[in-house]
Biopython code that builds the backbone (N, CA, C, O; Angstrom):
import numpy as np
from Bio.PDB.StructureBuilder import StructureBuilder

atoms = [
    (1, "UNK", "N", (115.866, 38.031, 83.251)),
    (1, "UNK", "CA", (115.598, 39.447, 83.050)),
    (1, "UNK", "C", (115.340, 40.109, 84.400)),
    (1, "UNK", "O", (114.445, 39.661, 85.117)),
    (2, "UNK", "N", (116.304, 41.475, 84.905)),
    (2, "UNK", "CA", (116.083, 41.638, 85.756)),
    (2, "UNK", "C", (114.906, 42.894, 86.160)),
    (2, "UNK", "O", (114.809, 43.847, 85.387)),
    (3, "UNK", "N", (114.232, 42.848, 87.117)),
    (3, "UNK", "CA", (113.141, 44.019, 86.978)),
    (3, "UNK", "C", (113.149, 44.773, 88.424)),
    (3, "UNK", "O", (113.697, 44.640, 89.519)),
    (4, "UNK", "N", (112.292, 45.576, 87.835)),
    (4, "UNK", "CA", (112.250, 46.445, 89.447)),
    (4, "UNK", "C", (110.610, 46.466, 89.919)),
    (4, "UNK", "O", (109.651, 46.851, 89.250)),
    (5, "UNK", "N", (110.625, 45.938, 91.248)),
    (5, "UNK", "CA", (109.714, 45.796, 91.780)),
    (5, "UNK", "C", (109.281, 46.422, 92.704)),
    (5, "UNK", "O", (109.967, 46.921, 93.597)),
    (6, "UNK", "N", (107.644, 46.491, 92.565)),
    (6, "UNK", "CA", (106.833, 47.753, 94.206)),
    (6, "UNK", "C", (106.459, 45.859, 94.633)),
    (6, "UNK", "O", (106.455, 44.803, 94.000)),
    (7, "UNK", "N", (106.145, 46.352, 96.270)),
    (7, "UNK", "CA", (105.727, 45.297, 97.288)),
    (7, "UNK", "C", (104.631, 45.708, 97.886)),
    (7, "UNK", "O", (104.444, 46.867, 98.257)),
    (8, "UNK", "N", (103.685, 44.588, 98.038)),
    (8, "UNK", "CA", (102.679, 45.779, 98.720)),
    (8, "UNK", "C", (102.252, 44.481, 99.425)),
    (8, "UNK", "O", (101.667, 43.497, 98.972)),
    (9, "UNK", "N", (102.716, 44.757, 100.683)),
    (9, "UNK", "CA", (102.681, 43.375, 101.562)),
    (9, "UNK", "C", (102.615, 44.139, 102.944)),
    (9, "UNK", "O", (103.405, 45.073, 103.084)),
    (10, "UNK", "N", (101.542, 43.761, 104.229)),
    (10, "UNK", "CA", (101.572, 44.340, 105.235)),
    (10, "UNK", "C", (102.099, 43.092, 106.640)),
    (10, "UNK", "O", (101.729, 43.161, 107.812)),
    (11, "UNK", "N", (102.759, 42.346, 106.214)),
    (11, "UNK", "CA", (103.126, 41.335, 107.270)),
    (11, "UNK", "C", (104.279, 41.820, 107.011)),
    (11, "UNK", "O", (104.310, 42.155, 105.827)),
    (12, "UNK", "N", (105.929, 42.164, 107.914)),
    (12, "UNK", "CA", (106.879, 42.770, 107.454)),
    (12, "UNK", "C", (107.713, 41.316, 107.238)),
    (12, "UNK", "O", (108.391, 41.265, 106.212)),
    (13, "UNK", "N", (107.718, 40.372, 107.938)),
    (13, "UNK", "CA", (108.187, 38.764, 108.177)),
    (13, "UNK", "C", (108.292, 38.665, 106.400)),
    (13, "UNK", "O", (109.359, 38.844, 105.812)),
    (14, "UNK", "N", (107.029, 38.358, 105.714)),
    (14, "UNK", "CA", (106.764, 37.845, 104.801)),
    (14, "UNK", "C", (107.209, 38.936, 103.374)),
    (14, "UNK", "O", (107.567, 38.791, 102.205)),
    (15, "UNK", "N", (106.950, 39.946, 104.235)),
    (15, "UNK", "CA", (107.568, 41.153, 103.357)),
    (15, "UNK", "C", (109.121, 40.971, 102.712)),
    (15, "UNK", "O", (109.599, 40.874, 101.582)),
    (16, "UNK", "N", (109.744, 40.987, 104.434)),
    (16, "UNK", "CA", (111.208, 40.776, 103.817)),
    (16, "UNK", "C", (111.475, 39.168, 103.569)),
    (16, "UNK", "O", (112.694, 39.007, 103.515)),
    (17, "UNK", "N", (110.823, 38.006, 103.410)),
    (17, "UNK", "CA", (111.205, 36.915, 103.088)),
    (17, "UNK", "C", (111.052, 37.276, 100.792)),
    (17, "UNK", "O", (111.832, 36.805, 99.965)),
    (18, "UNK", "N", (110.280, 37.853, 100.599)),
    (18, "UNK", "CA", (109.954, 37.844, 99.878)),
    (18, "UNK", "C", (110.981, 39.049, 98.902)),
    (18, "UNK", "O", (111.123, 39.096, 97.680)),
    (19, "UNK", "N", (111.591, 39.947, 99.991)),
    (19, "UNK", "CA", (112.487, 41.092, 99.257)),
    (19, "UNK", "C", (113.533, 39.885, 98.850)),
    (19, "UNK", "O", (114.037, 39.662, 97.749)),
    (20, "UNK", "N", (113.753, 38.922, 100.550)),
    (20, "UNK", "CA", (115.043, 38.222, 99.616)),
    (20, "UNK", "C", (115.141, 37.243, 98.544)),
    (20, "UNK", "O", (116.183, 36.910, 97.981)),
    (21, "UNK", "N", (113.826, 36.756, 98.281)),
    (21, "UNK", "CA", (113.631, 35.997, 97.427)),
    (21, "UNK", "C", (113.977, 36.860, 96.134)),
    (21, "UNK", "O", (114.953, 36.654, 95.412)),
    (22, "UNK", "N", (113.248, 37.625, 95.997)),
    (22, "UNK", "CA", (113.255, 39.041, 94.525)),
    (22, "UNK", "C", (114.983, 39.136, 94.312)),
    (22, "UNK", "O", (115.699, 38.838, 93.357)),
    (23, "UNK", "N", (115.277, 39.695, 95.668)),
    (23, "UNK", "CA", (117.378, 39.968, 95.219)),
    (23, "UNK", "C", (117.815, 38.771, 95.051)),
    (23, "UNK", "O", (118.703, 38.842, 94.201)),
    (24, "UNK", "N", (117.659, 37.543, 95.449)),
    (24, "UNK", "CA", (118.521, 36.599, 94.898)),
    (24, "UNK", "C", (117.974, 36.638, 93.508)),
    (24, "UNK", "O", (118.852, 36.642, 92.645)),
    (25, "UNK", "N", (117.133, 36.659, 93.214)),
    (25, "UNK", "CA", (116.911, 35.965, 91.612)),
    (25, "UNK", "C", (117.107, 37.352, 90.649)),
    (25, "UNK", "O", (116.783, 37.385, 89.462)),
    (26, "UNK", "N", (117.695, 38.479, 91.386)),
    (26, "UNK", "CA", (118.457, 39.474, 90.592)),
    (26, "UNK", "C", (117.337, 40.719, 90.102)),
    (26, "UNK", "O", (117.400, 41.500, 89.153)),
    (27, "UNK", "N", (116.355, 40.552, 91.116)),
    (27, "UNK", "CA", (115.315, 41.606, 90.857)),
    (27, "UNK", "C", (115.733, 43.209, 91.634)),
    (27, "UNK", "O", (116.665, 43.067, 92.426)),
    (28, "UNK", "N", (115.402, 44.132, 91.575)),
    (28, "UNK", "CA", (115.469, 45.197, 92.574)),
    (28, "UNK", "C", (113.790, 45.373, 92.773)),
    (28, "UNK", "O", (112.783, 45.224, 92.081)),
    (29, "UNK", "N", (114.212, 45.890, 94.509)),
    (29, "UNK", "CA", (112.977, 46.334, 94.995)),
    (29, "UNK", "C", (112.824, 47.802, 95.512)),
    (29, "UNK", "O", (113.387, 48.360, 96.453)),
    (30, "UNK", "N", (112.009, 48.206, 94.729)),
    (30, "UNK", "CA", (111.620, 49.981, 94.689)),
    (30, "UNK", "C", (110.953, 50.636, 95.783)),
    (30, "UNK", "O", (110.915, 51.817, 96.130)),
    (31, "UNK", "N", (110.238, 49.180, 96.418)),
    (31, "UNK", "CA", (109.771, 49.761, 97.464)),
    (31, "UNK", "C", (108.714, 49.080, 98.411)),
    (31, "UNK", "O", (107.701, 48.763, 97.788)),
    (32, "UNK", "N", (108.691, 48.877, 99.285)),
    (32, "UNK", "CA", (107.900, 48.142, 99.905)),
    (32, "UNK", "C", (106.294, 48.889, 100.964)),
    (32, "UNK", "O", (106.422, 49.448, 102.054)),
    (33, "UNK", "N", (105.305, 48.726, 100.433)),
    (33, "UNK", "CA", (104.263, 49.332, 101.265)),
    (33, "UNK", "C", (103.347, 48.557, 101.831)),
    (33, "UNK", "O", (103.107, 47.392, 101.513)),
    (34, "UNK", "N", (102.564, 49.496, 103.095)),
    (34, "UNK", "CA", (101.926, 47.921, 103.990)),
    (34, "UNK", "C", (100.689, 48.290, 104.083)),
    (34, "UNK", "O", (100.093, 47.798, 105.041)),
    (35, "UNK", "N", (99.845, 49.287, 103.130)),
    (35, "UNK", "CA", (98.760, 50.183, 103.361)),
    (35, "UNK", "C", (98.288, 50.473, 102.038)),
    (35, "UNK", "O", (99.150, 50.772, 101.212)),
    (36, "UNK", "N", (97.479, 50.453, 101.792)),
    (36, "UNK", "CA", (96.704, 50.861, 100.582)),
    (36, "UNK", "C", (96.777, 52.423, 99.964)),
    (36, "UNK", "O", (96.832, 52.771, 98.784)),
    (37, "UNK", "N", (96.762, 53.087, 100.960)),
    (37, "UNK", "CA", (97.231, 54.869, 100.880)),
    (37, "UNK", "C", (98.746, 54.748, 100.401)),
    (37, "UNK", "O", (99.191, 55.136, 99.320)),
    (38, "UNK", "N", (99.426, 54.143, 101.411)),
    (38, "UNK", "CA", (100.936, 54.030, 100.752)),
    (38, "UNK", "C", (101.122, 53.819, 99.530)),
    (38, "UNK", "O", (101.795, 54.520, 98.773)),
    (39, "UNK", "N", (100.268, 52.389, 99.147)),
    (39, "UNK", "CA", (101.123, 52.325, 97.535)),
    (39, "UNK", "C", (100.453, 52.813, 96.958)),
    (39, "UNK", "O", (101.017, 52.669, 95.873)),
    (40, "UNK", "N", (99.395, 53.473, 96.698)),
    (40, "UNK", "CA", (98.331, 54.325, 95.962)),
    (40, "UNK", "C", (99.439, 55.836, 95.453)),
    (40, "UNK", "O", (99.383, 56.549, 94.450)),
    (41, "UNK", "N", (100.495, 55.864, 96.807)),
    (41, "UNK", "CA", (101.828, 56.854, 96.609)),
    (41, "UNK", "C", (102.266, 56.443, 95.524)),
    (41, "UNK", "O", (102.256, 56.846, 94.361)),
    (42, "UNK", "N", (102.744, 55.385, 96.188)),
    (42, "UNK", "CA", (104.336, 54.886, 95.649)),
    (42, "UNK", "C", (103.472, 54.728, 94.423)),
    (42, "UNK", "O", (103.588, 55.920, 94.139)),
    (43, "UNK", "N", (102.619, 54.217, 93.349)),
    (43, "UNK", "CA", (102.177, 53.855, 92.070)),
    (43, "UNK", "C", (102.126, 55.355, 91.725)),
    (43, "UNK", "O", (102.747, 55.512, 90.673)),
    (44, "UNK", "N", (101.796, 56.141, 92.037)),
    (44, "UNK", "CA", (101.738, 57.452, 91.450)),
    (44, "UNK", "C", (102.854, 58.404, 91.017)),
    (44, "UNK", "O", (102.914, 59.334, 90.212)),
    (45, "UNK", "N", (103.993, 57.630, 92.130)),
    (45, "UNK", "CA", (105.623, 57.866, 91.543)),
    (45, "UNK", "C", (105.722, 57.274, 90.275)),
    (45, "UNK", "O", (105.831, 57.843, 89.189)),
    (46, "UNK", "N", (105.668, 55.945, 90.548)),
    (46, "UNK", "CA", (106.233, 55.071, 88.988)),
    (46, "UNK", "C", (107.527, 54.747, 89.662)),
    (46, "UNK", "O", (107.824, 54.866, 90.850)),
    (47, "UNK", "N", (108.273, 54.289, 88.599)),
    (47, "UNK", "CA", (109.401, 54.289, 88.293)),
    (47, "UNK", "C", (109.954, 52.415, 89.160)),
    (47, "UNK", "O", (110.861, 52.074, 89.920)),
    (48, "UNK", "N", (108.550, 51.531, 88.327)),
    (48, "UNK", "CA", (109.066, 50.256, 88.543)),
    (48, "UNK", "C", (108.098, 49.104, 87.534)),
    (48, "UNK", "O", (106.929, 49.176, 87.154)),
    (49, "UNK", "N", (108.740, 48.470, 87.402)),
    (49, "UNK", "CA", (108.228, 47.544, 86.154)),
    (49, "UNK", "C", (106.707, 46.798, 86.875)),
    (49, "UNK", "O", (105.572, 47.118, 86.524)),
    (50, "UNK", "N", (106.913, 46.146, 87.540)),
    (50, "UNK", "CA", (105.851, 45.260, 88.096)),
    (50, "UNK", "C", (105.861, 45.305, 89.561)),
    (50, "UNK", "O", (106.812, 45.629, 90.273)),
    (51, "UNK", "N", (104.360, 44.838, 90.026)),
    (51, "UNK", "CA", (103.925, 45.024, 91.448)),
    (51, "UNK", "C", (103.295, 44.045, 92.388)),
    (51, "UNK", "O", (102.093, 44.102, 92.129)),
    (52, "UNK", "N", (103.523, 43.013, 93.526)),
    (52, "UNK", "CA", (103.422, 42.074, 93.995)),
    (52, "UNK", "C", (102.525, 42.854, 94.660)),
    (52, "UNK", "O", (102.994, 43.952, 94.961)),
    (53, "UNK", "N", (100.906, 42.588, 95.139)),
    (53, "UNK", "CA", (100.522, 43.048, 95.989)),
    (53, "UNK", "C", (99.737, 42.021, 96.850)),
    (53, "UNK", "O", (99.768, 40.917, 96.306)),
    (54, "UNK", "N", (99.159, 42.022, 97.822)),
    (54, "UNK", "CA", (98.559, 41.012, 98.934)),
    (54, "UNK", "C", (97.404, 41.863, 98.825)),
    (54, "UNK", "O", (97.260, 43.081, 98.711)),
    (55, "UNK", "N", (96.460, 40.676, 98.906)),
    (55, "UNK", "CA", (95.263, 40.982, 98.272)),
    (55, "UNK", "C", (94.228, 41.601, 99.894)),
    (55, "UNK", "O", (93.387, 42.496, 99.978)),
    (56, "UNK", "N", (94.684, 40.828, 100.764)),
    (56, "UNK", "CA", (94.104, 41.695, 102.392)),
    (56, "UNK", "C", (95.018, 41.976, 102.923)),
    (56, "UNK", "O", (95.978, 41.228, 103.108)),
    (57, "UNK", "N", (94.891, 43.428, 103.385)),
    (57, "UNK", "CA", (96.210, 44.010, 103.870)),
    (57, "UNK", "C", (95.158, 44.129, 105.573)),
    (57, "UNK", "O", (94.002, 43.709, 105.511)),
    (58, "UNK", "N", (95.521, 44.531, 106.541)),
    (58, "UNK", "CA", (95.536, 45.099, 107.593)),
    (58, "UNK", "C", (93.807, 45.301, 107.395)),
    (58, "UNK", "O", (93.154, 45.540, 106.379)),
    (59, "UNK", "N", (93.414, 45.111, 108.718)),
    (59, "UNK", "CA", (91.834, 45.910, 108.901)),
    (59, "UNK", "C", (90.940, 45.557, 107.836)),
    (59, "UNK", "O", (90.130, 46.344, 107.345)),
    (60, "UNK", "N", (91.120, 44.184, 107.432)),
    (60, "UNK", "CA", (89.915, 43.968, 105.817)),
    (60, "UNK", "C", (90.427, 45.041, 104.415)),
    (60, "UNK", "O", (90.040, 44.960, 103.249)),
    (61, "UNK", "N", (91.308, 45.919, 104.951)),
    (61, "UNK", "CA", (91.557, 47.159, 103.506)),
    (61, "UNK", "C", (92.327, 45.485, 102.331)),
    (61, "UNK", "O", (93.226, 44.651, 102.442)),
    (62, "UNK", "N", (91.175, 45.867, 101.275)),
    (62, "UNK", "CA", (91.654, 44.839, 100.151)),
    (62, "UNK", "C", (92.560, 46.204, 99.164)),
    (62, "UNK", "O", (92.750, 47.419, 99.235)),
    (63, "UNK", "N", (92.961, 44.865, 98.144)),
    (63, "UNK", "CA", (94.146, 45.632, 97.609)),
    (63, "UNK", "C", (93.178, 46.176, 96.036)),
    (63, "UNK", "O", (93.695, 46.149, 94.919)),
    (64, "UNK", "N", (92.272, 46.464, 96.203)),
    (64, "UNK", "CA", (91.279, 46.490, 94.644)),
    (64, "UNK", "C", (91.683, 47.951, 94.183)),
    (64, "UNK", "O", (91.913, 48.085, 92.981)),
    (65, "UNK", "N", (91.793, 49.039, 94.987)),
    (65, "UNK", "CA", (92.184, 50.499, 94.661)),
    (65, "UNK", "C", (93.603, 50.540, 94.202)),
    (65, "UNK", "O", (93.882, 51.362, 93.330)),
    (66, "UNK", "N", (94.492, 49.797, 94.654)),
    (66, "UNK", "CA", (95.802, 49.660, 94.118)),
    (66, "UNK", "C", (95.655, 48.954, 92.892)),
    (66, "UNK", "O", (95.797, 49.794, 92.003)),
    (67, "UNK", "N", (95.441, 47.827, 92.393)),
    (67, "UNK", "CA", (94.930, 46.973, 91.619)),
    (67, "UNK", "C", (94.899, 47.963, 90.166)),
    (67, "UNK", "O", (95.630, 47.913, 89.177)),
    (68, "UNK", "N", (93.323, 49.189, 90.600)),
    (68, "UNK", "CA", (92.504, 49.547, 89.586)),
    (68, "UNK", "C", (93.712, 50.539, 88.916)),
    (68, "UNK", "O", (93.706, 50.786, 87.710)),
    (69, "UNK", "N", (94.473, 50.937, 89.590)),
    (69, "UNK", "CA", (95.180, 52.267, 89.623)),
    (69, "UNK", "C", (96.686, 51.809, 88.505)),
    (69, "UNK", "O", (97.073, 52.489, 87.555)),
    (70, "UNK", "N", (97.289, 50.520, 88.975)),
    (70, "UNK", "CA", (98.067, 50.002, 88.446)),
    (70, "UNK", "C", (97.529, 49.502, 86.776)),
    (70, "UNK", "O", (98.183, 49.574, 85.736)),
    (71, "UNK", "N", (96.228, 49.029, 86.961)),
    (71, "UNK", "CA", (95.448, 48.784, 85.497)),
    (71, "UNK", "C", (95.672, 50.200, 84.734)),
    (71, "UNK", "O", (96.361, 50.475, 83.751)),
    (72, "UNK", "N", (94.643, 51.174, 85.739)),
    (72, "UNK", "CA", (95.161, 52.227, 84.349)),
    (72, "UNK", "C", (96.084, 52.979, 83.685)),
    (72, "UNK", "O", (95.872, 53.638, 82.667)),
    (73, "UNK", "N", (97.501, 52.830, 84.503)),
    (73, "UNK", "CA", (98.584, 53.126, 84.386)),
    (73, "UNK", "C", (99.389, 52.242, 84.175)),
    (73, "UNK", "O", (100.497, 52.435, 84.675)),
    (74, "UNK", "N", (99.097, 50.325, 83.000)),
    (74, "UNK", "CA", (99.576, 49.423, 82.061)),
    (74, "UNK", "C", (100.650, 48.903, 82.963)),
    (74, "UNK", "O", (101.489, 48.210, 82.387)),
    (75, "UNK", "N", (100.865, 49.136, 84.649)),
    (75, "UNK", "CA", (101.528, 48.240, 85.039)),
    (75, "UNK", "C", (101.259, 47.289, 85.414)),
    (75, "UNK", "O", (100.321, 47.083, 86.185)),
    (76, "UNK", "N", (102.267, 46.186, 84.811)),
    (76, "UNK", "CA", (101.490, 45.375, 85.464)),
    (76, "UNK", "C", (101.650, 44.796, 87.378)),
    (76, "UNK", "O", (102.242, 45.321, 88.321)),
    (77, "UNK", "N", (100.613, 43.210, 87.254)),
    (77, "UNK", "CA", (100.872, 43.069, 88.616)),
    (77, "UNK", "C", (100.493, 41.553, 89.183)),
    (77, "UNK", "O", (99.631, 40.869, 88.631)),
    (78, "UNK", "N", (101.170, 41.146, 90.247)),
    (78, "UNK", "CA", (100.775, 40.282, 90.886)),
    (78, "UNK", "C", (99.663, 39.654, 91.949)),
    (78, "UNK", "O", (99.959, 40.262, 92.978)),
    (79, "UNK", "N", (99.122, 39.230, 92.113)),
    (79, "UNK", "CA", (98.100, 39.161, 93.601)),
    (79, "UNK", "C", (98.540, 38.112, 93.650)),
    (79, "UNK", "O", (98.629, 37.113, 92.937)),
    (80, "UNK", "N", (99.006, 38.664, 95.234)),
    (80, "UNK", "CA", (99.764, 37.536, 96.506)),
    (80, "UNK", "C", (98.529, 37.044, 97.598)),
    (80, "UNK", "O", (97.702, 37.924, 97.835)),
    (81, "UNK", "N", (98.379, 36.085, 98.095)),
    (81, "UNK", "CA", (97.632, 35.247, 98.398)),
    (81, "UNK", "C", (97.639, 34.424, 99.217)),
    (81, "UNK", "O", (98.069, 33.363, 98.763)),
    (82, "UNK", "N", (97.246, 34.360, 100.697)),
    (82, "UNK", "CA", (97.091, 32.858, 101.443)),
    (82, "UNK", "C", (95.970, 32.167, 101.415)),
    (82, "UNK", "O", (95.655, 31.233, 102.153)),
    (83, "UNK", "N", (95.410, 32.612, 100.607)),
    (83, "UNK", "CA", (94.227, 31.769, 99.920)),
    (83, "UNK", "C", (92.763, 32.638, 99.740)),
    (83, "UNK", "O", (91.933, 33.004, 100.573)),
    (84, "UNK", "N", (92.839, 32.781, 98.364)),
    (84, "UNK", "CA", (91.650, 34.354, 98.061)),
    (84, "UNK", "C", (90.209, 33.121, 98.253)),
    (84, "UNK", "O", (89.836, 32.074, 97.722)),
    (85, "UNK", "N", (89.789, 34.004, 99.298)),
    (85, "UNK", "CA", (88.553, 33.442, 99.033)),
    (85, "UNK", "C", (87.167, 33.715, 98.121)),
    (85, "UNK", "O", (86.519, 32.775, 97.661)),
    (86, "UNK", "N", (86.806, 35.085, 97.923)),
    (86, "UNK", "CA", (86.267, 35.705, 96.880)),
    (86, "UNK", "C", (87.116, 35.969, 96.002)),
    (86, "UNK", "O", (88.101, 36.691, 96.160)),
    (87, "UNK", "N", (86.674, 35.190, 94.644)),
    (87, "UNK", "CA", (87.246, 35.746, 93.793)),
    (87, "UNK", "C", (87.565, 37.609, 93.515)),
    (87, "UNK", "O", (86.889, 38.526, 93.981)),
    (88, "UNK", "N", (89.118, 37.756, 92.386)),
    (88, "UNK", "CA", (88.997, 39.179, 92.178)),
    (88, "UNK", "C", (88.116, 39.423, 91.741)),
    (88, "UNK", "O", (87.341, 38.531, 91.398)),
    (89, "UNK", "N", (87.740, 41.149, 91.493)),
    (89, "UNK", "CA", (86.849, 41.463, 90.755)),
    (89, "UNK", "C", (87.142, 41.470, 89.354)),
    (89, "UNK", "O", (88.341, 41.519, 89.080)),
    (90, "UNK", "N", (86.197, 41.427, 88.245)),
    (90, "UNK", "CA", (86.485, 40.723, 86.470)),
    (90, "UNK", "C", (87.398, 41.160, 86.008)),
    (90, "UNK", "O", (88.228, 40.489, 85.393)),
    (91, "UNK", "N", (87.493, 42.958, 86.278)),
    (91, "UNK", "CA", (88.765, 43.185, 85.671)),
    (91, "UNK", "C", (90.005, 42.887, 86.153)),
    (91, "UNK", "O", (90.827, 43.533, 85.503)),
    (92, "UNK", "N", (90.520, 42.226, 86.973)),
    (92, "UNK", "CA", (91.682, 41.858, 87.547)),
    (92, "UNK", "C", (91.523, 39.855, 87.266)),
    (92, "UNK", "O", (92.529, 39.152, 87.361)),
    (93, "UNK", "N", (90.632, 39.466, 87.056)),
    (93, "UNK", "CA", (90.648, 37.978, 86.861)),
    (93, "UNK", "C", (91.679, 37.197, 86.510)),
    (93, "UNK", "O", (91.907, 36.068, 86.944)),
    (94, "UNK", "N", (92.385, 37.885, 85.616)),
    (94, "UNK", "CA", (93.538, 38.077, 84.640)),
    (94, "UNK", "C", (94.744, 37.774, 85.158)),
    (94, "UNK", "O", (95.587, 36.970, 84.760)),
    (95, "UNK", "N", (94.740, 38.866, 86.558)),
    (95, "UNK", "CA", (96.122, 38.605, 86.918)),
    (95, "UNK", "C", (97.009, 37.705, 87.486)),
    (95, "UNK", "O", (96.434, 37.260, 88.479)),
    (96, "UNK", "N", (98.249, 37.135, 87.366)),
    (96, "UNK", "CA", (98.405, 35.755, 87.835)),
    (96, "UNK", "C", (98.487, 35.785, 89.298)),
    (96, "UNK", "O", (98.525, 36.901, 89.818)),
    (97, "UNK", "N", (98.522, 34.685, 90.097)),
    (97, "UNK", "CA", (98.309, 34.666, 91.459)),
    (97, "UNK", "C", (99.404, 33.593, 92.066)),
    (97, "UNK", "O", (99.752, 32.470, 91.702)),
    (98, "UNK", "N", (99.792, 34.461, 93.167)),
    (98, "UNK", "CA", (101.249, 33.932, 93.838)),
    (98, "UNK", "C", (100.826, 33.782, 95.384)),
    (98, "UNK", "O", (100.666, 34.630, 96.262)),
    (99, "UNK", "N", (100.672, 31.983, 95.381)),
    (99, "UNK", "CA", (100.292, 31.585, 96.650)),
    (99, "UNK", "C", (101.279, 31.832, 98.172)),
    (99, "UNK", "O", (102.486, 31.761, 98.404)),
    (100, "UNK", "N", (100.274, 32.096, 98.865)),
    (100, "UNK", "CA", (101.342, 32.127, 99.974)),
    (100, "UNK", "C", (101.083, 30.431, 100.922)),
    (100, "UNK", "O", (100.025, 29.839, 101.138)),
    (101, "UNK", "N", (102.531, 30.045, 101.315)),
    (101, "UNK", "CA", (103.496, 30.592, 101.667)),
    (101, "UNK", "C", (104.310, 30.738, 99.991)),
    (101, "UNK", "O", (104.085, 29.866, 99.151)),
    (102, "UNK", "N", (105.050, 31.683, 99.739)),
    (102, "UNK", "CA", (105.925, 31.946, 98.724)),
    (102, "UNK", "C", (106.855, 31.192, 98.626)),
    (102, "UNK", "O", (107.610, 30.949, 99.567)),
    (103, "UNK", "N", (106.968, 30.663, 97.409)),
    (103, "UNK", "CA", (108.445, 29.603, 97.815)),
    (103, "UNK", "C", (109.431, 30.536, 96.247)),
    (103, "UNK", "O", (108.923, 31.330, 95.455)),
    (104, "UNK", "N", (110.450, 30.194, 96.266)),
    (104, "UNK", "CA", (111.714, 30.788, 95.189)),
    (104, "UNK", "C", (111.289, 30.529, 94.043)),
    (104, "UNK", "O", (111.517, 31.325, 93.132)),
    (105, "UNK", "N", (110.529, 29.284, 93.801)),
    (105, "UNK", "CA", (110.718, 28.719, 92.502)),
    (105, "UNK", "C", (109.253, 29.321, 91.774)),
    (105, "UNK", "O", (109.130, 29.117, 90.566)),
    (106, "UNK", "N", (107.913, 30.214, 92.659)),
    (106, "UNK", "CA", (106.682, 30.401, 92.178)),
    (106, "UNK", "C", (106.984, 31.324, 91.508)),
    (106, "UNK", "O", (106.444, 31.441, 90.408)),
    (107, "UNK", "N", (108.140, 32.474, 92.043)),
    (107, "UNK", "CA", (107.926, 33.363, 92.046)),
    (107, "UNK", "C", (108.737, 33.846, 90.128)),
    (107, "UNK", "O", (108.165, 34.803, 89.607)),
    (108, "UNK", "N", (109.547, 33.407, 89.542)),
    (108, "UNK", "CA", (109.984, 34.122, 87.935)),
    (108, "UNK", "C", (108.745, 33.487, 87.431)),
    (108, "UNK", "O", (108.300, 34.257, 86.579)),
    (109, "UNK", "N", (108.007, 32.500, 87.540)),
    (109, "UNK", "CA", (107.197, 32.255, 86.771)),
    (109, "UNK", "C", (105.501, 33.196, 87.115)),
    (109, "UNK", "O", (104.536, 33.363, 86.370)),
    (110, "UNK", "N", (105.671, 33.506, 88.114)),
    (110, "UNK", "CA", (104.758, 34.511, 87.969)),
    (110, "UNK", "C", (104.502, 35.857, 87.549)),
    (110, "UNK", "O", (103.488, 36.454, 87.187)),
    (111, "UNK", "N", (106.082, 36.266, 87.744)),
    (111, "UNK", "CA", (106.421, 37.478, 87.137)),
    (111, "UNK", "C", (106.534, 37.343, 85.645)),
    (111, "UNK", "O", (106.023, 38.332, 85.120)),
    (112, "UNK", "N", (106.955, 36.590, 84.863)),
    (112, "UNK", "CA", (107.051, 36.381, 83.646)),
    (112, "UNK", "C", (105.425, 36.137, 82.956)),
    (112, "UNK", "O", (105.155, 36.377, 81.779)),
    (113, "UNK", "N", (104.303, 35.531, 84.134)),
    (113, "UNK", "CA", (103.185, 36.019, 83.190)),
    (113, "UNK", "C", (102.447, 37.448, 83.443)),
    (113, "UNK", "O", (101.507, 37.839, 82.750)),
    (114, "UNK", "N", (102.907, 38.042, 84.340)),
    (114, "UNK", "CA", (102.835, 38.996, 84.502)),
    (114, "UNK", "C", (102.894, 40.074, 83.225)),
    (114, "UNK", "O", (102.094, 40.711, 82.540)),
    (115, "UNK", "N", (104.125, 39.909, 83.315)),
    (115, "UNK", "CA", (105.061, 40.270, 82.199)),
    (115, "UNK", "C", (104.799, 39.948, 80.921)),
    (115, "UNK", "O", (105.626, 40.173, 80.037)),
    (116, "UNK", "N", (103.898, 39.517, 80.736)),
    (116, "UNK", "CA", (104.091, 38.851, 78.779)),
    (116, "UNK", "C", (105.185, 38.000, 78.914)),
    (116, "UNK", "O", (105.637, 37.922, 77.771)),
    (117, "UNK", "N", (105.586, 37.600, 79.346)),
    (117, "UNK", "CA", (107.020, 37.016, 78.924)),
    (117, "UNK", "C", (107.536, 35.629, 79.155)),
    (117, "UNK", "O", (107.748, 35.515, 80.363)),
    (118, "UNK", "N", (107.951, 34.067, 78.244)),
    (118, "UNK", "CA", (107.619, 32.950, 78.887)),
    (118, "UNK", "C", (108.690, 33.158, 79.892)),
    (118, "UNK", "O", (109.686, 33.879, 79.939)),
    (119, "UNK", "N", (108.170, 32.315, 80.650)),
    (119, "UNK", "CA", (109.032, 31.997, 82.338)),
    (119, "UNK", "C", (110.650, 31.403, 81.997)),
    (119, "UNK", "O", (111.412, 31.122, 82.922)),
]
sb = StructureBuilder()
sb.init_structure("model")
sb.init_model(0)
sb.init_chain("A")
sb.init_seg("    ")
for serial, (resi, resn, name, xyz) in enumerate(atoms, 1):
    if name == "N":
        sb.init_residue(resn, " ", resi, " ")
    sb.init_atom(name, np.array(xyz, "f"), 0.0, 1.0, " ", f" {name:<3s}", serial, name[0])
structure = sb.get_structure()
């Protein structure tokens, strides 16, 4: 199933390793942001199924305002990860978690629990 995806990744390396991972496995990507203000935008557009985000972006800014924003607007989402050390906060506990480094094979099965949907 193919979907359209926001990125919210501030390393651009890992950013685009990760766009090409998404297009091979037949995903589109809507958009890629490296800032918390940015995708706080881009979520306020819409116009994408699910959202990979990295949980420390730049300068300690965590990804919890993007997070809350995507909750109340039923999209869902990912938290990307080189290893969370505080847990999320309760209401995000939920969401599945996509270790970094990212490899091809983590990634439909994370989106699919994302998604409701088996892998």
């Amino acid at each position: 199933m193919s979907r359209s995806i926001l990125i919210v990744e501030d390393e651009p390396l890992i950013a685009m390793m990760l766009e090409d991972f998404l297009d091979s496995l037949g995903h589109r990507i809507v958009g890629t942001c490296e800032t918390v203000q940015d995708a706080l935008s881009k979520v306020n557009e819409g116009g994408f199924d699910v959202a990979i985000v990295d949980v420390q972006l730049k300068n300690g800014e965590h990804i919890w305002p993007v997070a809350d924003r995507l909750s109340e607007q039923g999209i869902p989402f990912i938290l990307a990860t080189g290893g969370l050390i505080e847990p999320p906060p309760a209401q995000h506990a939920d969401a599945p978690i996509l270790n970094k480094p990212f490899t091809i094979d983590a990634i439909e099965p994370a989106l699919a629990a994302a998604c409701g949907a088996s892998a």
